[in-house]
N, C-alpha and C positions, 0 to 999 in steps of 0.2 A: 301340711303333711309333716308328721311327728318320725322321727328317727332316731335309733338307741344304738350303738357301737357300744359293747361290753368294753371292749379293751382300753375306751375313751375316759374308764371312771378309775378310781381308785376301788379295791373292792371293800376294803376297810372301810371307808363311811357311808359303802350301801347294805343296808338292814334287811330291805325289802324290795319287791318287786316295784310296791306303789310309793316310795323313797325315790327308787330310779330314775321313773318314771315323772315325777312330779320336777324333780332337781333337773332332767333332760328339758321339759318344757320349758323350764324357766331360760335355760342357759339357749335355749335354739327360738327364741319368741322374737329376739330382733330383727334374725334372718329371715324366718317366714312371715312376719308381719302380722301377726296373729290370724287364728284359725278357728272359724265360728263352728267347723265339725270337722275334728279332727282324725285322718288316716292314721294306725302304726303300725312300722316293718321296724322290726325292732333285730339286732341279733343277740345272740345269748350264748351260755353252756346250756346243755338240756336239765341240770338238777334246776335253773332259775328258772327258764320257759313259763314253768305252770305258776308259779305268784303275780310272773307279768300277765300271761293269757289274763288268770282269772280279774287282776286290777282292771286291765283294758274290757273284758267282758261287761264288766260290772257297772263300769260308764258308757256302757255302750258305745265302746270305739272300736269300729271292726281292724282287724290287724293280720299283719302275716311274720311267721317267722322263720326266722334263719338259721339253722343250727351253727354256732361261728365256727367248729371244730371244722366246718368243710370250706370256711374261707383263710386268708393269711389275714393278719388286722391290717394290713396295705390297705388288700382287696376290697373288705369289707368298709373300711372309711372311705374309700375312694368312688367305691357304692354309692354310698349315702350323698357324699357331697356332690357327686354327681349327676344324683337324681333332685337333690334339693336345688341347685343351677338350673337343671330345665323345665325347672316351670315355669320359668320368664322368661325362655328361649325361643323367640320368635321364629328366628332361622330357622333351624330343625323342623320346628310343624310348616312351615312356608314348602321346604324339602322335600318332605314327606306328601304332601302337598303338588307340590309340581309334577314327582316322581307321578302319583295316580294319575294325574292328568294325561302326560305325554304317554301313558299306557293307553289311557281313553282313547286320546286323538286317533293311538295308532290303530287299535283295534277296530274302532269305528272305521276308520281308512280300509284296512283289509277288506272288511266287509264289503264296504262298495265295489269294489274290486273284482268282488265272487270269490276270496277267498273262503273255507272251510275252515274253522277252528277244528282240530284234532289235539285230544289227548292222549300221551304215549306212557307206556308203563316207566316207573322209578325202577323197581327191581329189572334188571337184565344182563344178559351174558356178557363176560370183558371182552371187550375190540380193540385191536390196536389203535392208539393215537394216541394224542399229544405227551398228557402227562400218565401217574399212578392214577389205577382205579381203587376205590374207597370198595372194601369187602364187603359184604351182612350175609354170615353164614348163616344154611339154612337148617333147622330144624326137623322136618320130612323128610332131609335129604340130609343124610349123614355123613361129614367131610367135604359137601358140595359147599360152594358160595356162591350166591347174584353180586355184582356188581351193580353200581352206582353210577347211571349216566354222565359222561364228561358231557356229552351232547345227544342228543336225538337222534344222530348219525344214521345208524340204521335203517330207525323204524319210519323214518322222514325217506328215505329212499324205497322204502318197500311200499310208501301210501303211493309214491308216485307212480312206478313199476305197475302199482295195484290198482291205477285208472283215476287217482283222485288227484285232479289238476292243478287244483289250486288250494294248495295247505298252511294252514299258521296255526302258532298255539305259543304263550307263554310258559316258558317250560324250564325247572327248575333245574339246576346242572351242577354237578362236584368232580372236582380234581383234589388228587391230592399232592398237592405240590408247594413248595416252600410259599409262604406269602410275601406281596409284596403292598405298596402302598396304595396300590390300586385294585387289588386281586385278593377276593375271602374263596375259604377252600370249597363253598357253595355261593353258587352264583343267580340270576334268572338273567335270559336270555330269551329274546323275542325271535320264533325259526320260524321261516317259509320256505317252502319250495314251489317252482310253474313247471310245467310241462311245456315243452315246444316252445322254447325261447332260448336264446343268445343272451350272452351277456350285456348286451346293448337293452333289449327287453329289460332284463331282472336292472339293470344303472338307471334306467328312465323313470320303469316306477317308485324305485327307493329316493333319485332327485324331488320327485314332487313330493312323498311320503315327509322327507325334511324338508325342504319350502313348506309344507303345511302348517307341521308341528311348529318350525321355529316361529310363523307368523301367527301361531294362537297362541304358545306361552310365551314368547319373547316380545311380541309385536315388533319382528326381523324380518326384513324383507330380502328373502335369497335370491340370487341372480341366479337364473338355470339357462344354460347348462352348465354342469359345475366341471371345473379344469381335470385336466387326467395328466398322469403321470405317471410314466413306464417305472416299476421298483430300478431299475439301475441306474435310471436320473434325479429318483429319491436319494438312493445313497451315495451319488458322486455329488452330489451337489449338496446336500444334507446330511448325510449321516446317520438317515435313519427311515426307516419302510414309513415312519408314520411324521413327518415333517411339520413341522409350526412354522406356517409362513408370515405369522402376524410381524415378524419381523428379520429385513433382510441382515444377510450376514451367510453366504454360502462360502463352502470350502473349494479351494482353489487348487488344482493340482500343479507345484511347480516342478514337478521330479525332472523335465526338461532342460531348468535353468541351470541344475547342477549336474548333469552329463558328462562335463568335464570337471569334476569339484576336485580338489585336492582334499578336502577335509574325509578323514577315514572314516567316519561313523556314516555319510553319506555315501560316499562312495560305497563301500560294503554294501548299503541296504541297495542302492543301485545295479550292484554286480549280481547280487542274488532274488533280482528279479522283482524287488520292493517297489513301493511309493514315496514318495517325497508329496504333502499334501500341508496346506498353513491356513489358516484365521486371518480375516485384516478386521483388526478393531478399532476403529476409527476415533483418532483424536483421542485415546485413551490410554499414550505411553505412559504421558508422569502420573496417571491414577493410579498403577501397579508397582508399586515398591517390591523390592526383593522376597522379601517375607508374603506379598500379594501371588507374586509366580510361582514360588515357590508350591503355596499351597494350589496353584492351577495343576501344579505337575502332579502335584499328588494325588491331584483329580481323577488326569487323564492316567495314572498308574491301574488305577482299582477297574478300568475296561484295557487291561493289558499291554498298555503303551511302556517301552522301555523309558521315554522319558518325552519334555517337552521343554525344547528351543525359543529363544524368543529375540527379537531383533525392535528396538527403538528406533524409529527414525525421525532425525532431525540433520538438521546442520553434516551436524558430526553423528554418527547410526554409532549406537549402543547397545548391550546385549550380551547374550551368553556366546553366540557365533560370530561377532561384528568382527571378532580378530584374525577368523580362519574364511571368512567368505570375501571375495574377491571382488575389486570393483566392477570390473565385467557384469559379473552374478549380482549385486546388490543394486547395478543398474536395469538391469534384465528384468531383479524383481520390482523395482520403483514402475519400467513400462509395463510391464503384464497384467499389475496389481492397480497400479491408479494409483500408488502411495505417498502421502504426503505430508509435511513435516506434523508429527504428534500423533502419526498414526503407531498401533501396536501389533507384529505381527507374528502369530503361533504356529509355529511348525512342527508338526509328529511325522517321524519316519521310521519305515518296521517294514519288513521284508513278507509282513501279510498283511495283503489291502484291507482285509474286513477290520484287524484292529484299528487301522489309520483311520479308517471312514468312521466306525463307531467312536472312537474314543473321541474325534474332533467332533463330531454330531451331539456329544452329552454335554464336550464343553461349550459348545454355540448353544445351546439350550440353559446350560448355566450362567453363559453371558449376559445372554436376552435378561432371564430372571435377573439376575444381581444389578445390571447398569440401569434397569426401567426401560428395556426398548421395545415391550411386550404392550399392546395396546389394549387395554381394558375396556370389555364391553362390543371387543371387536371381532368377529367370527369370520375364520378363514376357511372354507371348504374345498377340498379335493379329493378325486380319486387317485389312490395308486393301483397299479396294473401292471401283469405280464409278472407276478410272482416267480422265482425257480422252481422246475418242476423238482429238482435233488438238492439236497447239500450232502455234502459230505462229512461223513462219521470219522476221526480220527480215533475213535474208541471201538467202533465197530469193522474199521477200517476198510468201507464200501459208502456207495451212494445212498443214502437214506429218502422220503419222501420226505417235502418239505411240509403238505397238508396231508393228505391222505392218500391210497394208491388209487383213487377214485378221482381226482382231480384230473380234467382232459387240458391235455399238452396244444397250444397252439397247432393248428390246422401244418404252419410253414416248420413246427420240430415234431411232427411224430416221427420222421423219419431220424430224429436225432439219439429218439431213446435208449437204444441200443450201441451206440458207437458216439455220442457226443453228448454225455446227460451233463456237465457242464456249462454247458449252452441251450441248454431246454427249456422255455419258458410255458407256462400257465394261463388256461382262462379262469385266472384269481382275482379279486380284487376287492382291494377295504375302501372306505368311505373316513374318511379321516378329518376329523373338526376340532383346528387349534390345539394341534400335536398329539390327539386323541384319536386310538382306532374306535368309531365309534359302530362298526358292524363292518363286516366280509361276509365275502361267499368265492363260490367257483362255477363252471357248469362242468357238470359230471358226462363219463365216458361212458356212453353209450355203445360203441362198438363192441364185438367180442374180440375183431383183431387188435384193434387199440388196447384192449386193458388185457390183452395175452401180451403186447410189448411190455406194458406196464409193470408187468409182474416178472417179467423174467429180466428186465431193467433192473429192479431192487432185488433182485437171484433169490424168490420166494422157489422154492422148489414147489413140485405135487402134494405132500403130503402139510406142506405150509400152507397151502391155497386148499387144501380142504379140511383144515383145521381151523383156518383164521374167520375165511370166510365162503366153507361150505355151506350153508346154507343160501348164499347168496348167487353163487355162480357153481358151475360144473365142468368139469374137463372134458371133452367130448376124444375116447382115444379111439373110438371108431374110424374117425376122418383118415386120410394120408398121414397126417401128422397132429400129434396132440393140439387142440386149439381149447382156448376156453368162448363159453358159452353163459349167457344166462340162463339161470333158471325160469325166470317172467320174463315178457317182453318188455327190451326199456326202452322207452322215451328219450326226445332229449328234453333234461333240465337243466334248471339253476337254481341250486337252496342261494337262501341270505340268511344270516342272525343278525339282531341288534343286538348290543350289551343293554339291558335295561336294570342290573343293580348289580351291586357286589363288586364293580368293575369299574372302570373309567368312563361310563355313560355321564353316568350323573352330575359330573365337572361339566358336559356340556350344556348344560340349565342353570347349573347353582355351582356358584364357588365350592361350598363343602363337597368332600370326597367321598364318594361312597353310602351317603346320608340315608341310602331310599332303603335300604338294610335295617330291618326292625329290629333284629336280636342280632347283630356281628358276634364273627367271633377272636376272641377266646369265650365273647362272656357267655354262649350258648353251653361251656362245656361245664359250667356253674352249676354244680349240682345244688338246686334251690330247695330247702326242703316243704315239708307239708304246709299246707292253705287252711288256717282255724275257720276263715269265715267265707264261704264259697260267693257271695256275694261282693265281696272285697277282689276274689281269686277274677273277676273280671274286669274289675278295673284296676288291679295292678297291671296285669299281661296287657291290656290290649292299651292301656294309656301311660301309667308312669314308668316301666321297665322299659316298653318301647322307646319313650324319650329318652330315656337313661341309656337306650346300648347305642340311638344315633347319637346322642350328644360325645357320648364317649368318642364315638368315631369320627365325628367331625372334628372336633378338637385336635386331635391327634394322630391322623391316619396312617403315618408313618410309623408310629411307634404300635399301631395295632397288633 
C-alpha cells in the first residue's frame, strides 16, 4: 500500500505527478516490504490531483484521493503512518474479531430464549435523560428537529406496554456529551426488556448470558451465582458504583479515632458533619518519597479533595500529621487498621462524604495499577444493586432522578418518595467486570399510584408531565384527586443494555479500548474527499480505513 503526504516533499524538486509518485515509492519500499500490486491514497492540492490521478491510472493502480486542504499535515501524516502500521496488526483484527463474536454468542443466546429482535427508529422526539441530545433538523418541517436516540428508552417500553414480551435488538446510541476514555459520542448497545419478571429473573438470565459468552471467547469458567452488592457498600468500601475487586485495598472509615482530635483541619470536617476515611497500603512507606505523595495529592485534588494526609509507620511513624496526631489516636489507628511497621497510610477528609469516597476510590484504582496489584488475566464479577432513586441538584437545587422517572423505588421506600428521597433506593442494577460497568437495567413502575409519587417527588408539574411525557401517560382529573394513569396497560418489566462498542465493554475480552469501533471519532468528522476508483472505494472503507480508525484507537484511547 503506496502513500503520498504532499507536505512530506519539498515542492521545488517535484516536476511532476509521475516524479512524486516514483521518489514516494522508493523512499516508502523498506517499510512495506515491497508490493506485487500496489494501493494509492495519496493527498494533494487539487491543481496536482489530476497528473497523479492520470500517472496512477496509467499503471493501473487504483487510488483515492484526498484533498489536503481539508486535513492539517499533522492529521494527514499521522493517516498515513497509521494506516501503513496496521497492516501487521494482529490485535486490532483479533478485536475486531472477538467484538463479532461476543455479538453472535449473544444474539444466538436471546433467541433461545424466545427473545424478539426489534428494530426502533434513529430519528425521534428528545426525552429527558442522561446527557445533550444530538439535533438533525428537519426539512418538511420547518424549524422542527428529531433528535438522536441516547437510548431506545421509549420505544423499548412502548413494545412492552404493547404485548411484545420478549425484545432485544442491537441498537445504535448518541449522546452528546464531553468524551472520555472509554465513551465515543455514538455508541451500540445491546437492549432488552421481559415482561412479568423481577429483577432476580432479568440477574438470572444475564448471569448465564456471561458464563456463556466468557466460556466460548475466553474459555473462562464463571462461578454462578455471581456476588451482589448493595451501591452504598460499593461506595463505603470502594469508592466507586463500579468496583475492581481483582485487588484488595478497601477504604477504612476512621472519622471515630479522631472524635476527640485536637488537630483543627480534622476537627472542623468532624464538627461540620464530615468524614474522616484512609488507604492502608501495605509495606509501601519507603516506596513513596515526598515528590511521590506529593503527586498522590494532586491526584486526589482533580475529584475535589482539599488535600491528602499521609502517615508512615514504623518504629518512630512519620508523615505530614505524625506531629499533631496523638498517641492515643495513632494507637487506635495501628488496632483498627492491622498496621504494621512499613505500612503507608492515606487519609482524605472533607465535610462531604461523596468527595472522601470518590476521590479515595480513584486513588485505590491508581494504586492497584501503579504498584502491580491488579491480577492479569483475572476476572472479577459482581452485581451492584439498590441504586438512589435521587440525587441531588446543587445547580437546580431540588432532587433530581438518578436513571429515569421510570425507575421503580424498592417495595420498602415508596413510602419514602415524598418525605425521605435521600433514603430512597432502586430496583437498578449493573453487572460489573474488573471495574467495568459492563450493562445495567432497572424494573420499571408499573403502578399509576407509584409513578404519580414519582413525579410529584422530582415537582414535575401537569403541564411538565404532559410535555415530557404526554404521550405516554395521562392525568386522569376526573377522579377525586388528580392521579396519573397510563395510556396502555403496563406490565411489569425489566429492560437490561449491554455496552457492546464505543464503551468499556470491549476491555472485558481484549486489552484494547474501544477497538470494536470501525470509524471512532474524531476521525468520522474527516471530511474524505471523492473515490477515482469505485472498486478501490470498497476496499478502502470496509478494510484499511477500518483498521486505521481501530488502530488509531487502540493506541491511544485516552488521547481520543
Amino acid at each position: 500500500f503506496i502513500s503520498l503526504v504532499m507536505d512530506a516533499f519539498d515542492e521545488s524538486e517535484v516536476n511532476s505527478g509521475e516524479n512524486m509518485v516514483r521518489s514516494f515509492i522508493t523512499d516508502m519500499d523498506e517499510i512495506l516490504g515491497g508490493c506485487t500490486k500496489p494501493y494509492a491514497a495519496f493527498f494533494s492540492r487539487t491543481e496536482t490531483a489530476q497528473n497523479i490521478g492520470e500517472f496512477l491510472k496509467s499503471n493501473g493502480i487504483p487510488y483515492v484521493h484526498y484533498e489536503i486542504g481539508l486535513f492539517s499535515e499533522h492529521q494527514a501524516k499521522s493517516f498515513v503512518k497509521e494506516y501503513l502500521d496496521i497492516v501487521s496488526n494482529e490485535k486490532s483484527r483479533k478485536a475486531v474479531w472477538v467484538r463479532f463474536k461476543v455479538t453472535q454468542f449473544i444474539r444466538d443466546f436471546y433467541i433461545k430464549h424466545g427473545f424478539l429482535e426489534v428494530e426502533t427508529p434513529i430519528l425521534c422526539k428528545s426525552t429527558p435523560e442522561g446527557a445533550r441530545d444530538y439535533l438533525v433538523p428537519s426539512r418538511v418541517n420547518n424549524g422542527k428537529f428529531f433528535a438522536l436516540p441516547q437510548s431506545p428508552q421509549i420505544f423499548k417500553q412502548l413494545l412492552m406496554v404493547g404485548g411484545m414480551e420478549r425484545y432485544f435488538q442491537i441498537a445504535k446510541c448518541f449522546r452528546d456529551e464531553d468524551l472520555r476514555a472509554d465513551r465515543q459520542p455514538e455508541f451500540t448497545q445491546i437492549d432488552l426488556e421481559m415482561s412479568f419478571v423481577d429483577q432476580d429473573d432479568v440477574m438470572d438470565l444475564t448471569e448465564r448470558l456471561v458464563a456463556h459468552v466468557f466460556k466460548e471467547v475466553k474459555g473462562v469458567d464463571v462461578k454462578l451465582p455471581l456476588r451482589r452488592m448493595p451501591y452504598n457498600e460499593a461506595m463505603d468500601k470502594y469508592g466507586s458504583d463500579k468496583p475492581d475487586l481483582r485487588f484488595d485495598m478497601p477504604i477504612n472509615d476512621i472519622t471515630e479515632v479522631f472524635k476527640n482530635t485536637e488537630f483543627t483541619v480534622f476537627k472542623n470536617v468532624i464538627d461540620n458533619g464530615g468524614i474522616i476515611n484512609c488507604l492502608v497500603v501495605k509495606g509501601q512507606a519507603d516506596n513513596y518519597s515526598r515528590k511521590g505523595l506529593d503527586q498522590l495529592t494532586d491526584y486526589v485534588k482533580t475529584y475535589r479533595a482539599s488535600g491528602l494526609a499521609y502517615l508512615k509507620i514504623a518504629d518512630e511513624v512519620t508523615g505530614s500529621i505524625a506531629k499533631v496526631v496523638s498517641e492515643d489516636e495513632l494507637n487506635n489507628l495501628k488496632d483498627n487498621l492491622g498496621l504494621e511497621n512499613g505500612d503507608l497510610v492515606l487519609i482524605v477528609a472533607d465535610v462531604k462524604k461523596q468527595v472522601v469516597k470518590v476521590s479515595l476510590g480513584a486513588l485505590r484504582c491508581k494504586l492497584g495499577r501503579d504498584l502491580g496489584l491488579i491480577k492479569e488475566g483475572h476476572y472479577e464479577l459482581l452485581w451492584v444493586t439498590e441504586f438512589p432513586s435521587f440525587e441531588y441538584s446543587e445547580e437546580e437545587g431540588r432532587y433530581m432522578a438518578c436513571h429515569h422517572p421510570f425507575t421503580a423505588p424498592l417495595d420498602s421506600d415508596v413510602d419514602k418518595l415524598l418525605t425521605d428521597k435521600g433514603n430512597c433506593y432502586s430496583k437498578a442494577y449493573d453487572i460489573v467486570i474488573n471495574g467495568y460497568e459492563a450493562g445495567g437495567g432497572s424494573i420499571r413502575i408499573h403502578s399509576g399510584e407509584v409513578q404519580d409519587k414519582m413525579f410529584r417527588a422530582l415537582e414535575l408539574t401537569e403541564e411538565d408531565i404532559k410535555e415530557k411525557f404526554g404521550f405516554f401517560v395521562i392525568i386522569d382529573v376526573n377522579a377525586q384527586k388528580e392521579e396519573i394513569l397510563w395510556r396502555f396497560s403496563v406490565t411489569p418489566f425489566g429492560p437490561w443494555r449491554w455496552c457492546a462498542s464505543g464503551c468499556s465493554a470491549p476491555r472485558l475480552w481484549t486489552p484494547l479500548a474501544a477497538v470494536a469501533v470501525s470509524f471512532p471519532f474524531p476521525l468520522t468528522c474527516w471530511q474524505v474527499c471523492r473515490f477515482r476508483n469505485r472498486s478501490f472505494t470498497a476496499i478502502l472503507t470496509s478494510w484499511i480505513t477500518a483498521w486505521v480508525c481501530l488502530h488509531c484507537c487502540s493506541r491511544n484511547s485516552a488521547a481520543r
